[in-house]
C-alpha positions as CSV (number, residue, x, y, z in Angstrom):
1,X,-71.7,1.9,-28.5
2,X,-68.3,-0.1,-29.6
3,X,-66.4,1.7,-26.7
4,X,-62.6,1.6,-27.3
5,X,-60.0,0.7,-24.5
6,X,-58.8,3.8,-23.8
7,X,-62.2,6.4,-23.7
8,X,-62.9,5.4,-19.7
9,X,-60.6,4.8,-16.8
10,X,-59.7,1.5,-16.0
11,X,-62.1,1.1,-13.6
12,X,-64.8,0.9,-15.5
13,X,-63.8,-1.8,-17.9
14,X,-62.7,-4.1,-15.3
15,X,-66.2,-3.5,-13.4
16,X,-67.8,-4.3,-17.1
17,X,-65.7,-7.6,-17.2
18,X,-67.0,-8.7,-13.7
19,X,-70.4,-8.2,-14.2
20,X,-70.5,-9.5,-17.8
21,X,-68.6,-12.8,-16.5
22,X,-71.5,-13.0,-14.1
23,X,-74.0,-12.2,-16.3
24,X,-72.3,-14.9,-18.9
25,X,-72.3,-17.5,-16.7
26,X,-75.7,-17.0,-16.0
27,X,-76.7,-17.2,-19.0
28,X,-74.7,-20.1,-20.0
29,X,-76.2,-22.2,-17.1
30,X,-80.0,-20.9,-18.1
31,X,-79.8,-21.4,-21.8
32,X,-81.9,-23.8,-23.3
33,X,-78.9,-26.0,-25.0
34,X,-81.2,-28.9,-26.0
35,X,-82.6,-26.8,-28.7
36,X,-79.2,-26.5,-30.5
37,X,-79.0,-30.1,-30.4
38,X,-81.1,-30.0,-33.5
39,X,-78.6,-29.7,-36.6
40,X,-81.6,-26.7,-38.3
41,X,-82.4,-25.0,-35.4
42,X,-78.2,-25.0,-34.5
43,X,-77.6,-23.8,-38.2
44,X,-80.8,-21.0,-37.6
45,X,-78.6,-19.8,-34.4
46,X,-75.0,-19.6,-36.0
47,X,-76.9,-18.1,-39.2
48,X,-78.5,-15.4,-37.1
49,X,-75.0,-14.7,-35.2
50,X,-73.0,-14.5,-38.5
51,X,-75.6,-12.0,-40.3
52,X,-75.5,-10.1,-37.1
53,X,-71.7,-10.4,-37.3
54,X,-71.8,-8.5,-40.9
55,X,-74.6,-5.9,-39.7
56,X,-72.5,-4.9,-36.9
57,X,-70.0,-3.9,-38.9
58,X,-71.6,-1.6,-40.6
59,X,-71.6,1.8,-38.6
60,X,-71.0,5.3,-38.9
61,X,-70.0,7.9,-36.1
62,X,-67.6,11.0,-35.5
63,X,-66.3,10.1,-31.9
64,X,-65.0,7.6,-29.9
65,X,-67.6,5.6,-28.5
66,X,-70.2,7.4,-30.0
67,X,-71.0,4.6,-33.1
68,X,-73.9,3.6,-34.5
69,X,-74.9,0.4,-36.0
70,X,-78.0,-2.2,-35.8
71,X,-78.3,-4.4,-33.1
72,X,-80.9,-7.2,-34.1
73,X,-81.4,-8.3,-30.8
74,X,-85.6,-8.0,-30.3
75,X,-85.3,-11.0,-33.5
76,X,-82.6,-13.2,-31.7
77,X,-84.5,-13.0,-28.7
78,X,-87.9,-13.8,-29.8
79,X,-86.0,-16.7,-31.9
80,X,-83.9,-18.2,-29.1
81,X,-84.9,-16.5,-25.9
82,X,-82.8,-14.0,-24.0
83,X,-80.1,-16.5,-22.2
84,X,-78.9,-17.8,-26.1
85,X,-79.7,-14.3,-27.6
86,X,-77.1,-13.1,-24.9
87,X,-74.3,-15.8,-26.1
88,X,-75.1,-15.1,-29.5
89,X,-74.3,-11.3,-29.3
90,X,-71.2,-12.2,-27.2
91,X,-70.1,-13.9,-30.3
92,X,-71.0,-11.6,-32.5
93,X,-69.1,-8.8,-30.4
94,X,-66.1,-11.2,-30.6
95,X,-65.9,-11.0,-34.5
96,X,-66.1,-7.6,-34.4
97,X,-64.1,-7.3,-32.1
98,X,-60.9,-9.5,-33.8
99,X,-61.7,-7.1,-37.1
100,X,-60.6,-4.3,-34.9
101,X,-63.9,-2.8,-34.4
102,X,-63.5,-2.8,-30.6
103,X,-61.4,-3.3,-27.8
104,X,-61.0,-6.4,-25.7
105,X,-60.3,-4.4,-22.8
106,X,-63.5,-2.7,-23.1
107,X,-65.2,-6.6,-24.6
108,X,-67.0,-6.9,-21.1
109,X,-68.6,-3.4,-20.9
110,X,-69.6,-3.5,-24.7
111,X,-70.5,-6.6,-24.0
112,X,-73.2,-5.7,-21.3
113,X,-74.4,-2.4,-23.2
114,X,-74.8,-4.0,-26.7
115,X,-75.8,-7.6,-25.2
116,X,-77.3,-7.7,-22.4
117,X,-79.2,-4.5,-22.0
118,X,-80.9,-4.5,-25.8
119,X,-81.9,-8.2,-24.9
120,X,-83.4,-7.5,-21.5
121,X,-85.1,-4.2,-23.1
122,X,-86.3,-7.3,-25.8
123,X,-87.6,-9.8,-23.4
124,X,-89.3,-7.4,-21.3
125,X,-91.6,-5.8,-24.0
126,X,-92.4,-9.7,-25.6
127,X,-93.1,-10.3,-22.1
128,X,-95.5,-7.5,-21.5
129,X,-97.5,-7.3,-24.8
130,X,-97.0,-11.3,-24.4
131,X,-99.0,-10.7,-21.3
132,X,-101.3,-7.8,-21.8
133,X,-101.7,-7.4,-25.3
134,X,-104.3,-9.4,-27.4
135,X,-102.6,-12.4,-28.7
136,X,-102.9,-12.6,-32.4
137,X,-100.3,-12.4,-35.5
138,X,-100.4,-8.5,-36.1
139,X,-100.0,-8.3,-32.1
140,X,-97.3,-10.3,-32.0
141,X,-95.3,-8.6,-35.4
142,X,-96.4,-5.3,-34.7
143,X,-95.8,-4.4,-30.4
144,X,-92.6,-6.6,-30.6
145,X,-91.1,-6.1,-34.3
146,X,-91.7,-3.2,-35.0
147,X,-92.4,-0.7,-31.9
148,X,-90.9,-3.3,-29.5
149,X,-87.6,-3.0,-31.7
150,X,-87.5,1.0,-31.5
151,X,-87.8,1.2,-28.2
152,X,-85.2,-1.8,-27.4
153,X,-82.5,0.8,-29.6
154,X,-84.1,4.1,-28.0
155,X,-83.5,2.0,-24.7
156,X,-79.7,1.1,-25.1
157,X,-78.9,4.6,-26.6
158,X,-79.9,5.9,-23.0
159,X,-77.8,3.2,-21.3
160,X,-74.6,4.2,-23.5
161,X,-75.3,7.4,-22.8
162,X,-75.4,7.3,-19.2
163,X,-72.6,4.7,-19.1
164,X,-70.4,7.9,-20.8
165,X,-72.3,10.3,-19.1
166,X,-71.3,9.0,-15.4
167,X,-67.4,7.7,-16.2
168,X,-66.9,11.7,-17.6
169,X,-66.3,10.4,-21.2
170,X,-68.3,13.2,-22.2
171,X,-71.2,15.9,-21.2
172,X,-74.8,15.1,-21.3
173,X,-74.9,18.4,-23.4
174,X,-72.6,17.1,-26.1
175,X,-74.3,13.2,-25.7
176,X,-77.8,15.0,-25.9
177,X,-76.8,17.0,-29.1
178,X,-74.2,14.6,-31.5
179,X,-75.4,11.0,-30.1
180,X,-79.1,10.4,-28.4
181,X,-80.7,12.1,-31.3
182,X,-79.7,10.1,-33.6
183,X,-81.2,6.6,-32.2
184,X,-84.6,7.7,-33.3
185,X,-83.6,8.0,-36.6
186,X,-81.5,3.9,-36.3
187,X,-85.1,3.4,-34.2
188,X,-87.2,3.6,-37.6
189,X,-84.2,1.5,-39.5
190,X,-84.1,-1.2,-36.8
191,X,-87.7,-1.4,-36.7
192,X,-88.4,-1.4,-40.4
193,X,-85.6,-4.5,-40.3
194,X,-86.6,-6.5,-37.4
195,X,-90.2,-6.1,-38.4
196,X,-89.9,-7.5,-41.9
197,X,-87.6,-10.5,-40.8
198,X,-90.1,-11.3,-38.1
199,X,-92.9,-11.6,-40.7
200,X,-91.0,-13.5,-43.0
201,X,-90.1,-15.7,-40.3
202,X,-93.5,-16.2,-38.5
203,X,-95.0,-16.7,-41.7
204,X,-92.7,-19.0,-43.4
205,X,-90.6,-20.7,-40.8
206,X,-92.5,-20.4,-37.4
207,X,-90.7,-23.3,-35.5
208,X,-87.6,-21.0,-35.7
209,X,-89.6,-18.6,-33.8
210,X,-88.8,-19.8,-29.9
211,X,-91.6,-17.4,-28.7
212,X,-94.3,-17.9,-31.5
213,X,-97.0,-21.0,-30.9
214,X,-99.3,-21.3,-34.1
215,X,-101.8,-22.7,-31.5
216,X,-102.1,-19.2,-29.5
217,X,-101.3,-17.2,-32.1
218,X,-103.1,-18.4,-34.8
219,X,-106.2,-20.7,-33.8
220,X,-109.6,-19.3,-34.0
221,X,-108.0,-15.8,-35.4
């Protein structure tokens, strides 16, 4: 993750800029604005984007490209949905990215491996255990805070790695060996995070919680 601007041919980040325009816009024209028209659940939104902002940049690694850091994108997305989760990451990747963390030549391909793949991976799972799990509190903490949370990290470290894989930045030996391992171990760490700040939200603040509903949740449990 945090690819720099000069670790893939050219090609490859103006591809990442095209589709992460597209992917923007969508986005943009799909997110549910009306909801940050309310001054708390705005504040919630920037809040979650600025502690993001500081988790981010807090990584280690040994190569170029191959960093590791927290994402926090299973908690935006059960807060605000995947469209805002999306713009929120953007944002986030555009402070790290004026610290000097990352490139903005490569903004558009980090963009789309640290954004938008980690927040599809997040929406998907809420919406299968949403859909085939029981639905009560532990349910809902448990499949998407915890386990959902693992997989969404164990599922963008496969993405990266076939992203460098394929452009030739390195060999699936050496990716298989110094880079994929290590996102089981950020798994249990993202997990451990995402689950505790999920309870602490659905327990104390639930209407910042876009995808919990006291009513399903809770009534009758």
């Amino acid at each position: 993750m945090n690819l720099p601007d000069s670790l893939l041919a050219p090609l490859w980040y103006e591809g990442g800029w095209g589709l992460f325009v597209f992917v923007l816009g969508l986005a943009i024209w799909r997110a549910p604005w009306r909801r940050l028209g309310d001054n708390i659940q705005s504040n919630v939104w920037l809040g979650t984007a600025v502690s993001l902002t500081v988790l981010w940049s807090m990584k280690a690694g040994v190569s170029p490209g191959l960093n590791l850091h927290l994402l926090g994108a299973m908690v935006f997305t059960l807060e605000f949905g995947p469209a805002l989760a999306f713009i929120g990451l953007t944002l986030v990747l555009a402070g790290i990215t004026m610290n000097g963390a990352a490139g903005w030549a490569s903004f558009g391909l980090n963009a789309l491996l640290m954004g938008a793949v980690p927040v599809g991976i997040s929406y998907a799972i809420y919406r299968f255990t949403d859909r085939k799990l029981p639905k009560n509190l532990f349910v809902y903490i448990f499949a998407n805070g915890f386990f959902g949370s693992a997989l969404m990290i164990l599922g963008t470290g496969l993405a990266a790695s076939g992203v460098l894989a394929l452009a030739g930045a390195y060999t699936l030996e050496k990716l298989s060996e110094d880079f994929l391992p290590y996102f089981i171990l950020l798994g249990f760490s993202e997990a451990w995070l995402a689950g505790m700040v999920l309870t602490l939200l659905v327990v104390y603040r639930p209407e910042w919680v876009w995808t919990f509903d006291d009513s399903v949740y809770l009534a009758k449990k």
